[in-house]
C-alpha atoms as an extended CHARMM CRD file, in Angstrom:
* protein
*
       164  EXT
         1         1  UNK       CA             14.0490000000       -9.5320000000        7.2430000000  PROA      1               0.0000000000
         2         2  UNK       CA             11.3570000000       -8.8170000000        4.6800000000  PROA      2               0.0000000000
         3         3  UNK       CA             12.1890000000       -6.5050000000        1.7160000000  PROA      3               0.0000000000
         4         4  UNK       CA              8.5030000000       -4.6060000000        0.8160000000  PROA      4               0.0000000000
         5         5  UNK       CA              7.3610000000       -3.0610000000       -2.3520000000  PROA      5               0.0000000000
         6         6  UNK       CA              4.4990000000       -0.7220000000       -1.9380000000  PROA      6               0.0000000000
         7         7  UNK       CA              1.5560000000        0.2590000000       -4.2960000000  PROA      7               0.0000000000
         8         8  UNK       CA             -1.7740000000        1.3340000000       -4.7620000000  PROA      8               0.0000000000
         9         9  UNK       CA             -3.9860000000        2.4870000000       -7.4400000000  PROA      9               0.0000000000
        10        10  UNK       CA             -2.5240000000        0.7050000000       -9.8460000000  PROA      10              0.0000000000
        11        11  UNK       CA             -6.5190000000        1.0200000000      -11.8270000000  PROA      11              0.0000000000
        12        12  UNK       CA             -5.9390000000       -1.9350000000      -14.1830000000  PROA      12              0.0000000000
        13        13  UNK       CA             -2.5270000000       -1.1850000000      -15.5120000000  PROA      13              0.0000000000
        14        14  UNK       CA              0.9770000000       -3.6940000000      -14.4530000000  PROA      14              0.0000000000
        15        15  UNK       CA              3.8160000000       -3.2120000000      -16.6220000000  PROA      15              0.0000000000
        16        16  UNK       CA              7.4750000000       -4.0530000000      -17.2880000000  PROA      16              0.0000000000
        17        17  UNK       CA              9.4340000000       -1.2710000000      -15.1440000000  PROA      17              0.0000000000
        18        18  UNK       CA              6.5380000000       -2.5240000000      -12.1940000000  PROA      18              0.0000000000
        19        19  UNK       CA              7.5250000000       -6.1060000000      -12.5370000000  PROA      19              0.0000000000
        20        20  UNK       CA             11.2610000000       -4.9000000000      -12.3960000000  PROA      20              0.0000000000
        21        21  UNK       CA             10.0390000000       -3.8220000000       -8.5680000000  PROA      21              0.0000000000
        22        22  UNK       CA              7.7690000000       -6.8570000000       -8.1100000000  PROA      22              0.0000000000
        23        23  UNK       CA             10.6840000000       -9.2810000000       -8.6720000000  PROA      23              0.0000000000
        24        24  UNK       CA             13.2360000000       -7.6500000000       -6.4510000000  PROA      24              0.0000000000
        25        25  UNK       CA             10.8500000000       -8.0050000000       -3.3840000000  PROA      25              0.0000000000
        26        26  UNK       CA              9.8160000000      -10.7800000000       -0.7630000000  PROA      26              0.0000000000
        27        27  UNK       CA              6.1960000000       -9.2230000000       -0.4810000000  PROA      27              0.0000000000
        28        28  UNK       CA              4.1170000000       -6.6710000000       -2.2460000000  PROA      28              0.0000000000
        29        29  UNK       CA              1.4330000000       -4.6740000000       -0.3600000000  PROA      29              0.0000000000
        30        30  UNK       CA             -1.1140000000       -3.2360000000       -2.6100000000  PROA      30              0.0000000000
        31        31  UNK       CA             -3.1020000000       -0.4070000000       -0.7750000000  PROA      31              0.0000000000
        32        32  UNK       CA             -6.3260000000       -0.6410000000       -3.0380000000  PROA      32              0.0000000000
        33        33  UNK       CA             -7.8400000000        0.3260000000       -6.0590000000  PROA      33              0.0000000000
        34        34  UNK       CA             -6.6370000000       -2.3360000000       -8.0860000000  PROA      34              0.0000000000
        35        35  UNK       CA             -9.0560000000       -2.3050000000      -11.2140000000  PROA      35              0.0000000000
        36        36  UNK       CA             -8.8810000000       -5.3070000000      -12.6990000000  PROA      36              0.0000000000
        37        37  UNK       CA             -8.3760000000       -8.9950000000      -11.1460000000  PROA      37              0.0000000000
        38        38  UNK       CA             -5.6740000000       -9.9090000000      -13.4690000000  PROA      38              0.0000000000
        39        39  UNK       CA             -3.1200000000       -7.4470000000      -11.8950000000  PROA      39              0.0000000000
        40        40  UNK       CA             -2.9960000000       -9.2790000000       -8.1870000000  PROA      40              0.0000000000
        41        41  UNK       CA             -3.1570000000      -12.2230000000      -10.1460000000  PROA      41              0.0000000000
        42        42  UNK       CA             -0.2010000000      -11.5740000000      -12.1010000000  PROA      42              0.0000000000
        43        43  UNK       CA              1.6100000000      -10.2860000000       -9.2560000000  PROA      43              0.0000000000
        44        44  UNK       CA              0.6210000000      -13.5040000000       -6.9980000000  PROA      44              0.0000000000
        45        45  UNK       CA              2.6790000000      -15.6030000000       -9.6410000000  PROA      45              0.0000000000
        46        46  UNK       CA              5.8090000000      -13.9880000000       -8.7010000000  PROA      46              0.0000000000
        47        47  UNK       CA              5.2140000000      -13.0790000000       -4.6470000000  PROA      47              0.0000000000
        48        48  UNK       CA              3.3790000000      -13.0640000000       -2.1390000000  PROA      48              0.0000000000
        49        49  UNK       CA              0.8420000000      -10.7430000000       -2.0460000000  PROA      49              0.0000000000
        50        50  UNK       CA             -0.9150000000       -8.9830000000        0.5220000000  PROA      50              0.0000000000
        51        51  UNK       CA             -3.9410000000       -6.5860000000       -0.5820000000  PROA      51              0.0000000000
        52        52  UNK       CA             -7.1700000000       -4.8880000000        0.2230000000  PROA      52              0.0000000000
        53        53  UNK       CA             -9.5850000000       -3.3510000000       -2.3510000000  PROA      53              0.0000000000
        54        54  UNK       CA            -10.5910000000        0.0860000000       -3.0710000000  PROA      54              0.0000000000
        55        55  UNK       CA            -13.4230000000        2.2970000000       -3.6660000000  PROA      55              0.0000000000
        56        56  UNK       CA            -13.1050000000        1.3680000000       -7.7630000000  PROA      56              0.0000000000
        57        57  UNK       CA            -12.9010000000       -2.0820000000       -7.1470000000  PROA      57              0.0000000000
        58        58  UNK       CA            -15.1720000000       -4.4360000000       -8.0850000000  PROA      58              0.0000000000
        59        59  UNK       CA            -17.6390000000       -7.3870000000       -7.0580000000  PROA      59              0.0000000000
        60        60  UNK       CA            -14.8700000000      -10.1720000000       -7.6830000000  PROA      60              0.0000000000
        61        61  UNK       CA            -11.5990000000       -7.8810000000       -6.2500000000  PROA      61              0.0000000000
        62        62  UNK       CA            -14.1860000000       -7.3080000000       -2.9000000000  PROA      62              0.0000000000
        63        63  UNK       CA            -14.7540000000      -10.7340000000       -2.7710000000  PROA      63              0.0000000000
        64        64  UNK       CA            -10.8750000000      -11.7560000000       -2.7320000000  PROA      64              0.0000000000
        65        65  UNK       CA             -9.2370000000       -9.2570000000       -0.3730000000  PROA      65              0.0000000000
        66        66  UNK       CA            -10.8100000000       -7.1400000000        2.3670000000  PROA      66              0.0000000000
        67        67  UNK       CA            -11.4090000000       -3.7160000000        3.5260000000  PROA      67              0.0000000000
        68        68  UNK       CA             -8.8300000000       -3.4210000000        5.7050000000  PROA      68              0.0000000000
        69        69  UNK       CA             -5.8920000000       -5.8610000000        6.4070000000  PROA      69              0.0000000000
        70        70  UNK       CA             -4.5340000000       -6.1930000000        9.3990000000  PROA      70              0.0000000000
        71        71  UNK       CA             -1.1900000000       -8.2890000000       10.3080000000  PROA      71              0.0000000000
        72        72  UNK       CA              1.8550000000       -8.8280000000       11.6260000000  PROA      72              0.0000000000
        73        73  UNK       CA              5.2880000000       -8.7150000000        8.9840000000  PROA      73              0.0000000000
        74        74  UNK       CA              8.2590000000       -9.8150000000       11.2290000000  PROA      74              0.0000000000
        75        75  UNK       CA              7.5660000000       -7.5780000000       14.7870000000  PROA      75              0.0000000000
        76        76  UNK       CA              5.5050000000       -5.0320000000       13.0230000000  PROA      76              0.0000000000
        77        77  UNK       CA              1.5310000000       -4.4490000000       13.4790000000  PROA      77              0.0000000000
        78        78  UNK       CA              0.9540000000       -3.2990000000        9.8880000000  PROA      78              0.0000000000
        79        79  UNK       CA             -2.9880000000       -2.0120000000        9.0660000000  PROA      79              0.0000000000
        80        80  UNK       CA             -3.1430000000       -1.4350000000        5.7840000000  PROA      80              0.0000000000
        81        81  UNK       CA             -6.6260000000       -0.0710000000        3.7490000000  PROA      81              0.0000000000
        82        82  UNK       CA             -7.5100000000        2.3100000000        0.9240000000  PROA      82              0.0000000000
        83        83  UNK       CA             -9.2320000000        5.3750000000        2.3190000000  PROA      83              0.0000000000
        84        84  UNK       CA             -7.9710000000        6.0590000000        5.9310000000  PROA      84              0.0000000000
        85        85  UNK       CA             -6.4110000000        9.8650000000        5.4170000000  PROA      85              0.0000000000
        86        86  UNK       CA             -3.0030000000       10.5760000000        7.0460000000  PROA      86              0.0000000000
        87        87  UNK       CA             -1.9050000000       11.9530000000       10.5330000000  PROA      87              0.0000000000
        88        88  UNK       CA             -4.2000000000       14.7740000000       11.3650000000  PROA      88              0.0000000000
        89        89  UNK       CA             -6.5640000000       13.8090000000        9.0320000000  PROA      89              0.0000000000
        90        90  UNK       CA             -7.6160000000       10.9450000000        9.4450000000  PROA      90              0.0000000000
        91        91  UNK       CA            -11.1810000000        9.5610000000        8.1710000000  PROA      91              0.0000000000
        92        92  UNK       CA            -13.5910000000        9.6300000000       10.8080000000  PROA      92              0.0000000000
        93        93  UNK       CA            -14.0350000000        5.4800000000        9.6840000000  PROA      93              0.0000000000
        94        94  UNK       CA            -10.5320000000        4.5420000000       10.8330000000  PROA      94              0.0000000000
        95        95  UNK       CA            -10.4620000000        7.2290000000       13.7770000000  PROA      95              0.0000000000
        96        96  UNK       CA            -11.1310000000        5.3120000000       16.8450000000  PROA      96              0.0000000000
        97        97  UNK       CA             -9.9860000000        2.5940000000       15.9030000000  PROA      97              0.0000000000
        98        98  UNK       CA             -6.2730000000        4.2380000000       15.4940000000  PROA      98              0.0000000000
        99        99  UNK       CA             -6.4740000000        5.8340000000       18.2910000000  PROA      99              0.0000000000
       100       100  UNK       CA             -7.6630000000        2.8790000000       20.6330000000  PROA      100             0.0000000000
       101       101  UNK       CA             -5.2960000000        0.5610000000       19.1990000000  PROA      101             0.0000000000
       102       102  UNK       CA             -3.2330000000        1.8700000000       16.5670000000  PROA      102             0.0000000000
       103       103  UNK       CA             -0.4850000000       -0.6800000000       14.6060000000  PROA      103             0.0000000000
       104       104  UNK       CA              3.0260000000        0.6770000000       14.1580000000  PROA      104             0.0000000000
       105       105  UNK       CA              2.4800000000        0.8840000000       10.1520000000  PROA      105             0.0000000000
       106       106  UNK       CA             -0.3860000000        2.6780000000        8.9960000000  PROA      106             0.0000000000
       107       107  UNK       CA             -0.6770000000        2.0180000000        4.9250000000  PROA      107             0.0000000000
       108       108  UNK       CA             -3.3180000000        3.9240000000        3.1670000000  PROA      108             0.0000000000
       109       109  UNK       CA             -3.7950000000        4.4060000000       -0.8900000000  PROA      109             0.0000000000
       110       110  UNK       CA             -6.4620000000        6.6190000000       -2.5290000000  PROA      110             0.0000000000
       111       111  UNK       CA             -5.1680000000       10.0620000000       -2.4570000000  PROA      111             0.0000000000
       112       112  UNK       CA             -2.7350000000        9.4030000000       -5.9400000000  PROA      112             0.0000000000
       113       113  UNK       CA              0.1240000000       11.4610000000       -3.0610000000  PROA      113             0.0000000000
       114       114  UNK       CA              2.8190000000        9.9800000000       -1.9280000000  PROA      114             0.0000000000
       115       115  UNK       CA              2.8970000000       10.3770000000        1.6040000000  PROA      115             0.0000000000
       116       116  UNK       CA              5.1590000000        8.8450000000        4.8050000000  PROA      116             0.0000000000
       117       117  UNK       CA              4.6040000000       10.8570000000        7.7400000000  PROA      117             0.0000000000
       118       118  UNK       CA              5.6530000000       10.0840000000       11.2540000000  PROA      118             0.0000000000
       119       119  UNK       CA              2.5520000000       10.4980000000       13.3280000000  PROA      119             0.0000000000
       120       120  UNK       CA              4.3110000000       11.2240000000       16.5840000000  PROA      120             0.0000000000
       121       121  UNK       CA              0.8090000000       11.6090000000       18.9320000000  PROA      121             0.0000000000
       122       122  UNK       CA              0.1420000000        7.9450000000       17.9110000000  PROA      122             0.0000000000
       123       123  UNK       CA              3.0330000000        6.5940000000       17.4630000000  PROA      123             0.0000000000
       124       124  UNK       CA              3.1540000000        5.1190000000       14.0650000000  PROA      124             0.0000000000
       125       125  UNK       CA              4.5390000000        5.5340000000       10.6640000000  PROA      125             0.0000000000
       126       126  UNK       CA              1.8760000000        6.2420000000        8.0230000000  PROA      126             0.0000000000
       127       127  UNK       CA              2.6390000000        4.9670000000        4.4760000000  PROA      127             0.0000000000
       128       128  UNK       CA              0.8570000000        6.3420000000        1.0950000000  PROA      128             0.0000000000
       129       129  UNK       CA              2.7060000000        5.2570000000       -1.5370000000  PROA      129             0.0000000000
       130       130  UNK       CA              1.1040000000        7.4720000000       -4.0550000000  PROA      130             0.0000000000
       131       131  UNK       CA             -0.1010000000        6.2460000000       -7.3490000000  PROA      131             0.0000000000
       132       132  UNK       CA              1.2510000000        3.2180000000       -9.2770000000  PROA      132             0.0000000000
       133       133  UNK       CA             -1.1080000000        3.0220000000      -12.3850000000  PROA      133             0.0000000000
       134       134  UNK       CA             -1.6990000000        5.7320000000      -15.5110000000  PROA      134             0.0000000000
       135       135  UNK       CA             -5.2900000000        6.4380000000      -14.7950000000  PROA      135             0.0000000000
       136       136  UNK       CA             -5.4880000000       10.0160000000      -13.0030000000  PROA      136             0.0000000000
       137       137  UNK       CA             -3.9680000000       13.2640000000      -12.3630000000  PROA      137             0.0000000000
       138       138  UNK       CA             -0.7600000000       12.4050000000      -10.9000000000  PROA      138             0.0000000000
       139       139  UNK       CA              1.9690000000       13.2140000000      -13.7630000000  PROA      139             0.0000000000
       140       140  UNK       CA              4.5290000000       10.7510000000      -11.9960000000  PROA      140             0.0000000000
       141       141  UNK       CA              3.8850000000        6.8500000000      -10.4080000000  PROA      141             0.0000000000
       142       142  UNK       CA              5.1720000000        6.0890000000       -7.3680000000  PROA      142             0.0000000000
       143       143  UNK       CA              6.1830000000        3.0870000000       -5.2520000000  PROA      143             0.0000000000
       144       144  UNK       CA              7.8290000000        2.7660000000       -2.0610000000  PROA      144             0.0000000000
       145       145  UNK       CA              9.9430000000        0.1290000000       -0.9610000000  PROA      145             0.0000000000
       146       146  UNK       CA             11.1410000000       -1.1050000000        2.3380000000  PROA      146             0.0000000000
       147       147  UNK       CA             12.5430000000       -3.6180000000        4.4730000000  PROA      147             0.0000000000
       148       148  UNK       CA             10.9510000000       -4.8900000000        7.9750000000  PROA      148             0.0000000000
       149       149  UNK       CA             13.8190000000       -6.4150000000        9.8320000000  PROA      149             0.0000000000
       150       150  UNK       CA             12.2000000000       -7.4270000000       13.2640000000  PROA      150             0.0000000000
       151       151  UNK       CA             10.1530000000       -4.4140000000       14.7350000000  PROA      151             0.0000000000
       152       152  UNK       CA             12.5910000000       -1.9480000000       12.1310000000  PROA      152             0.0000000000
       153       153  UNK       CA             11.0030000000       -0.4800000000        9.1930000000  PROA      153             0.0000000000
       154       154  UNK       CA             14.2500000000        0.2430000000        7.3270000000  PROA      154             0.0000000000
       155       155  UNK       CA             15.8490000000        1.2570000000        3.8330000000  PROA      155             0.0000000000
       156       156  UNK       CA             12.4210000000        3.3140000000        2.9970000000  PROA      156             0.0000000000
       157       157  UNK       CA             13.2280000000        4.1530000000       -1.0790000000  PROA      157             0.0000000000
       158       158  UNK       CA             10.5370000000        5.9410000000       -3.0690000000  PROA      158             0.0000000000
       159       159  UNK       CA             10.2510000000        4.3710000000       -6.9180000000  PROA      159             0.0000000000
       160       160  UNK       CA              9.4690000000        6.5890000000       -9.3260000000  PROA      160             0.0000000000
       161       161  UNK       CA              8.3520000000        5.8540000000      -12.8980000000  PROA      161             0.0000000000
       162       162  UNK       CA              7.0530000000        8.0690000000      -15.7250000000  PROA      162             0.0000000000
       163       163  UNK       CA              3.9750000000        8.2610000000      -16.6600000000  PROA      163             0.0000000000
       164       164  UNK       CA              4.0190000000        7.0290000000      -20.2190000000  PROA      164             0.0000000000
């Protein structure tokens, strides 16, 4: 069993009450748009840390993590990357691919909305865990947190922290 914390768009900014989080998991997921190096370095201290940059993201961050990441946590296909829309929506760059092969987690960032929908015509579960950082127009951050015990995504919490 693997307990998850979720986030994305954190835009340069890691504090206190996200370290609380940080600590308390096996593995954090970061969905993209991570601003500045320093925060997945910081957060690779503590856990492991898997990650894939977004469209703000620069040279170095796009040199570290990918695109898109694609894996397996316990029995789950998990495909996580920063702009892929959400069931019924989704962007025309992820499309096929989804629907030719599509993972049983679909993670996606970008939007600042949290998001978990149950896309029933492919099958999967997709994840946007909203906005984690202070840069933008959501007026709460958000985190999600999870555990993956064998092919069970389980215990799905949303974290929610004001926006100072």
């Amino acid at each position: 069993m693997k307990k998850i914390l979720l986030l994305s768009d954190t835009h340069s900014h890691l504090d206190e009450a996200m370290l609380k989080y940080i600590n308390q998991a096996d593995e954090v997921w970061h969905a993209g748009d991570i601003g500045d190096i320093k925060v997945t370095d910081e957060i690779k201290k503590l856990k492991p840390l898997r990650a894939v940059y977004g469209n703000i993201d620069n040279a170095l961050i796009r040199s570290e993590f990918p695109l898109h990441n694609r894996f397996w946590c316990e029995e789950v296909d998990v495909w996580i990357t920063h702009i892929g829309g959400y069931p019924g929506r989704y962007t025309p760059s992820v499309r096929e691919s989804l629907n030719n092969n599509p993972p049983k987690l679909f993670i996606t960032g970008h939007s600042h909305i949290l998001k978990v929908i149950n896309d029933k015509k492919l099958g999967l579960l997709h994840m946007n865990p909203g906005a984690a950082g202070i840069h933008g127009f959501h007026q709460v951050r958000t985190m999600l947190r999870f555990e993956i015990h064998k092919d069970k995504i389980q215990k799905l919490e949303v974290i929610e922290i004001e926006r100072n």
